[in-house]
N, C-alpha and C positions, 0 to 999 in steps of 0.2 A: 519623526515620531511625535511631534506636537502636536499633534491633532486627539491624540487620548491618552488617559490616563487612567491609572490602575488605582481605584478608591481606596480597595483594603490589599493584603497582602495573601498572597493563593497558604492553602493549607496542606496543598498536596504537590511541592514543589518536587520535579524528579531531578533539575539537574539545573549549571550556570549556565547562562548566555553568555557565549562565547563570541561570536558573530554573528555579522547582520550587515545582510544588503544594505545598502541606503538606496532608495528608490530616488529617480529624478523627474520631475515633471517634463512637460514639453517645451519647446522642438526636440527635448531630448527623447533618447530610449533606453528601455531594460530589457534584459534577458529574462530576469531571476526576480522572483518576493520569496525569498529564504532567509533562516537561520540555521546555527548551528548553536544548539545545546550538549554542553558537556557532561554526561552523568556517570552514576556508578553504575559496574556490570549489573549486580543485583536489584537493579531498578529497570532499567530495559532489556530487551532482548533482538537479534536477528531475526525471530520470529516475526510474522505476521499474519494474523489471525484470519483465517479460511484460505490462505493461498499457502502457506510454509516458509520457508529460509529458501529465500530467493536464489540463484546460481553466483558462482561467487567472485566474478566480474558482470559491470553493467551491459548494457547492450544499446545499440542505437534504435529510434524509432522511423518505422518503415511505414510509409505510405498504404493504406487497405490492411495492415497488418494487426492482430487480432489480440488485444490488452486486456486488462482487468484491474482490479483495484478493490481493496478495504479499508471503508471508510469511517469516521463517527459515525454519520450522520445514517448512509444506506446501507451501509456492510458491501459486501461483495459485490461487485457488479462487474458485467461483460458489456466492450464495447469494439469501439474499429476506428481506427488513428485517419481519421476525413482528411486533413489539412498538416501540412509538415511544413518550416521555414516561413511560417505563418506571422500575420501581424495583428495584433489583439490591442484596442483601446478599451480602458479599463472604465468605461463614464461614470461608474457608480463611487470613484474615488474623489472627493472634493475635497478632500485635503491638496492631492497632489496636482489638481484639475484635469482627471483624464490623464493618468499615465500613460503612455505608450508600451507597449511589450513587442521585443522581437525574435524572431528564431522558434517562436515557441507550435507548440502542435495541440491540434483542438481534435477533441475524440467524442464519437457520436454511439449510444450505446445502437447495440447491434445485435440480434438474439442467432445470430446464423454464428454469432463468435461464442455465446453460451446463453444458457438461462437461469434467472435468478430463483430457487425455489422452483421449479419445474413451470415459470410460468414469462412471461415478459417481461422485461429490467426496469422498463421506464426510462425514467434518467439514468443517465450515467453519474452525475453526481448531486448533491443539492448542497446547500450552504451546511459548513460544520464539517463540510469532505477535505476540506484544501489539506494539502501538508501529505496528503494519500502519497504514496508509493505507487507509478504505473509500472506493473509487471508483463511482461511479454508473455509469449505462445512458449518461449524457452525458459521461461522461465529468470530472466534477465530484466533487473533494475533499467525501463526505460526514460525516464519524467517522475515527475514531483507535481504533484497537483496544485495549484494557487486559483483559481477563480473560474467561474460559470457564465454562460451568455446563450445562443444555442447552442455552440460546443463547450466542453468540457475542455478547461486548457488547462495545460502543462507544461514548464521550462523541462527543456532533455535536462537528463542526468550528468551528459558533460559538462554544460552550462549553470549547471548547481554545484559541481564539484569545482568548478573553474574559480567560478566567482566567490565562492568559500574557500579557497587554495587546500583541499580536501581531497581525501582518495578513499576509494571505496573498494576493499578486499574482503573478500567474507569466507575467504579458504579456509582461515579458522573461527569458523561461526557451526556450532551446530543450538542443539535443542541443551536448555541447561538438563543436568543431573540429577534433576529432582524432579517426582514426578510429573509428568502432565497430565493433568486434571482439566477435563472438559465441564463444561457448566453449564456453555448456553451452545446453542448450534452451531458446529462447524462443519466445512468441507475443506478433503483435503485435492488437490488439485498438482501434478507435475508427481516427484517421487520427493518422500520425507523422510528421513531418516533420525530416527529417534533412540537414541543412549539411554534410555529414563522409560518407566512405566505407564501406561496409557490409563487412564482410569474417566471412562466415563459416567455424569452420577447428574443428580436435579435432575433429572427426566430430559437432559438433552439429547441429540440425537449427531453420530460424529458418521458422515458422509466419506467414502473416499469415493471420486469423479470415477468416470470410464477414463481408463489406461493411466489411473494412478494408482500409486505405492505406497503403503506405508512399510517403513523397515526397520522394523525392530529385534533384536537382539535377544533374541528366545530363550538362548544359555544363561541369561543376568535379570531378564526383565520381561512382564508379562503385562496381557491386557485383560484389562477388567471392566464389566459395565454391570454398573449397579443397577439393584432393582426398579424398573421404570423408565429407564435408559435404554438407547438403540446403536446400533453398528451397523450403518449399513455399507454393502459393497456393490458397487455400480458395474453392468458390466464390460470386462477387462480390466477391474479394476483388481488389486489383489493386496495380503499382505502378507510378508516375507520374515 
């Protein structure tokens, strides 16, 4: 971690650094470019913005098998896992001289796996996406995003939990208790299940996919879209 430093001190710090890979140059290899930050509940969530609360063990990634991911940089994007037990040199790293990575899986977006905004994805990721979340067709934490070339690569999720001696259970993960407030565009994708009131407002517009759910809790809690604001529902898609 020589190779940069941090001038001034962030303003908007959410949590410690707990762990961290250390990367190794070559002949050697890596799996992983992760951390792990430890924060308070009321500063992160299970949530993730346009896909929902992932299923609540991870999943392996499958060859041809059909991902997505929300990112800083592009938001949501659809793609298709090209490359699995893959080997990625990093040459844009000169600190480390070209790290090696292995194990890892490189995803090429794909419009036959979905469409971004009713139109073509593009990339699947660009710089500012790393650290993404690759979610499966089930809905299952596949990969962890770390860097771009023509595929889009990701360490699995085993391989991040490994190397962080981590477990990932999200059976007690749902939406926190306060409302959910939409602000800017989302889509909901898979089935979400929401404890809390839906409230969409700023003129965004809250998508739910063909053959997704939202389920909300009608006896406690209701949804509402302010003036200027949309709900749309896709079809098969419904809410409960």
């Amino acid at each position: 971690m020589a190779c940069s430093k941090r001038a001034t001190p962030f303003t908007n710090e959410v949590g410690i650094l707990e762990r961290i890979v250390t990367l190794v140059g070559p002949p050697n290899h890596n799996k992983v470019d992760a951390a792990f930050v430890a924060s308070d509940e009321e500063l992160t969530s299970a949530w993730i913005q346009d896909i929902g609360i992932p299923a609540t063990s991870p999943g392996t990634p499958l060859l041809n098998g059909c991902v997505r991911k929300s990112g800083r940089t592009t938001g949501l994007t659809h793609g298709r896992i090209d490359l699995v037990d893959a080997t990625y040199t990093n040459t844009n790293d000169s600190c480390l001289q070209s790290p090696v990575f292995e194990d890892v899986v490189g995803v090429v977006a794909d419009d036959n796996c979905g469409l971004c905004d009713g139109q073509s994805c593009g990339q699947f990721v660009q710089g500012g996406d790393s650290g993404s979340a690759l979610v499966n067709s089930s809905d299952q934490v596949v990969g962890l995003i770390f860097a771009r070339s023509n595929w889009a690569w990701a360490a699995t999720i085993q391989n991040v939990l490994g190397e962080l001696d981590l477990t990932l259970d999200l059976s007690q993960c749902s939406a926190q208790g306060n409302d959910w407030v939409v602000s800017t565009n989302q889509t909901i994708e898979g089935t979400v299940s929401l404890p809390a009131n839906v409230i969409v407002e700023n003129g965004a517009i809250l998508t739910i996919a063909e053959g997704a759910v939202l389920d909300v809790d009608f006896a406690q809690h209701h949804v509402l879209v302010r003036n200027g604001s949309r709900l749309i529902v896709k079809s098969g898609g419904r809410i409960d």
